[in-house]
N, C-alpha and C positions, 0 to 999 in steps of 0.2 A: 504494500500500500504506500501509496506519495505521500509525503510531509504534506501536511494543511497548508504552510504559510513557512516563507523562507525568510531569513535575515540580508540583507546586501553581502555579509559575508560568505554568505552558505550560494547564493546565485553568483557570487565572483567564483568558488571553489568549486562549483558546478560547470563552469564555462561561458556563462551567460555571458562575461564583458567583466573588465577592471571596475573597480569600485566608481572609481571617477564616471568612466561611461554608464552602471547601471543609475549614479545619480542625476545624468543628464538626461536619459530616457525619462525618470520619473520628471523632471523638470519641464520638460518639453510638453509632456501629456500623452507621452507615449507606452509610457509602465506606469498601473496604477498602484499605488501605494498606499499601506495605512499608518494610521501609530499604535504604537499596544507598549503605553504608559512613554517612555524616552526611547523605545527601540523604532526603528524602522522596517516595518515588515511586506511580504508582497505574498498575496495567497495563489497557489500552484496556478489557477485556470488565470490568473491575470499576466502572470508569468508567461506562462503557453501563448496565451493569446499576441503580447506583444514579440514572439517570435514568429509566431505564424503568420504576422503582419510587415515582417522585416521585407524589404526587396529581395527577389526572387535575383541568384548570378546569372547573368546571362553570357556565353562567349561572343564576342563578334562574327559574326556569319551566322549567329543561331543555332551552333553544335551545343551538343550535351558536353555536359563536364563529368568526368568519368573518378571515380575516387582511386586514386592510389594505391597499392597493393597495402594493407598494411603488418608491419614487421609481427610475426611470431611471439607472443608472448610467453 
């Protein structure tokens, strides 16, 4: 089961973006954000949301981007 509600540090340590960028998302009106007491918190579906709203990469000429082999763990 997903965490309810994440901290900016727990979505930087996620991948989401450096602290700075997930504070400028919130700032902008693009990640919604709450308080709970002095923290700053973001609840999972607001989280999702503002990723699934990030611009889409596109190559020039319109090709697919293909992922990279990744290393063996």
């Amino acid at each position: 089961m997903e965490k309810l509600a994440y901290t900016i540090n727990e979505l930087a340590d996620k991948g989401v973006g450096r602290r700075s960028s997930i504070y400028k998302m919130i700032n902008s009106g693009k990640l919604r954000a709450r308080k709970r007491g002095r923290s700053t918190i973001i609840l999972h579906e607001d989280a999702e949301e503002c990723l699934k709203n990030l611009p889409e990469y596109v190559l020039e000429g319109g090709g697919a981007v293909e992922a990279p082999d990744a290393p063996a763990r």
